[in-house]
C-alpha positions in Angstrom: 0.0 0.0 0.0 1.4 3.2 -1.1 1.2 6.6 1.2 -1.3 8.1 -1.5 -3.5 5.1 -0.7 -3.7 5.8 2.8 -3.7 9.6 2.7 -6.8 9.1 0.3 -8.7 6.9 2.8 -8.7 9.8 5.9 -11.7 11.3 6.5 -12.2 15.3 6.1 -12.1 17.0 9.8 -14.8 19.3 10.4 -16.2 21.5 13.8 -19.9 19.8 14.7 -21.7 22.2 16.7 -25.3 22.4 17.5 -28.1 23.1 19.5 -30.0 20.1 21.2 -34.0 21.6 21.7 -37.5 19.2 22.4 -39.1 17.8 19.5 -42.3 20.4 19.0 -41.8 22.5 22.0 -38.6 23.7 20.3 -37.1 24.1 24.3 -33.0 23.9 24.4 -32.2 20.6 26.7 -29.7 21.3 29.1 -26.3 19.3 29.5 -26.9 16.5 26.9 -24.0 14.1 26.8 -23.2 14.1 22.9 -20.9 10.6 22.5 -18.8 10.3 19.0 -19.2 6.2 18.8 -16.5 6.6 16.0 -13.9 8.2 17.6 -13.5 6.0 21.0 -16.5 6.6 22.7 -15.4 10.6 23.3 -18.1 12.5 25.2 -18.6 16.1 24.9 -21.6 17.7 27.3 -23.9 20.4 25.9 -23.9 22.9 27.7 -26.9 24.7 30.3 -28.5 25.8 27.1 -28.2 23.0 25.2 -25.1 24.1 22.9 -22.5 21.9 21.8 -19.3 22.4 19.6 -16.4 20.1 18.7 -13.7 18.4 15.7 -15.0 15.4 14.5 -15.0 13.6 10.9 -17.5 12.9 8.0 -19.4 9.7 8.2 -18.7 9.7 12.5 -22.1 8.5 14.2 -22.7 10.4 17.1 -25.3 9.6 20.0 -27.0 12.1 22.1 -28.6 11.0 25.5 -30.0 12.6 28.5 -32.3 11.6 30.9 -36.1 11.6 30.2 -35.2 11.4 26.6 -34.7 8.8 23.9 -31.1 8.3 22.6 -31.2 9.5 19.4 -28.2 9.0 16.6 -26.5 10.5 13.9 -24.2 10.4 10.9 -22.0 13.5 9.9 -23.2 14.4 6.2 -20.2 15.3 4.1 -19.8 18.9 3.8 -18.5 21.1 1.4 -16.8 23.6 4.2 -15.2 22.9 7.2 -18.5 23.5 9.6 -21.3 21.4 9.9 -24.3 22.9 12.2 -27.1 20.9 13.2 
């Protein structure tokens, strides 16, 4: 396997932020732990107002949880910059 082989399977880095709110009530839930099951499990809390921001890659599945909710999970789209909101 050649180096451009393996530099051409790396996935683009990109900052995930967002802002974690109740379906239909559209209220921000506080301190969501926000878990990148890609990267080795790494959590990253929201925040009191349900903000959260960090570097993760396309194609990373990420888990939000909090109690009293549902675990819900996602897949980073590809993007075109190096942001992706949700």
């Amino acid at each position: 396997m050649s180096l451009t082989n393996v530099k051409g399977q790396q996935k683009k880095i990109l900052q995930f932020s967002g802002l974690i709110s109740s379906v239909g009530g559209g209220i921000p839930v506080p301190f969501v732990t926000v878990t990148n099951l890609s990267y080795n499990n790494q959590a990253h809390p929201a925040n009191n107002e349900g903000f959260f921001s960090f570097v993760a890659h396309e194609g990373d599945t990420i888990r939000f949880t909090s109690v009293g909710f549902e675990p819900l999970e996602f897949i980073i789209p590809n993007s075109s910059t190096d942001k992706y909101t949700a």
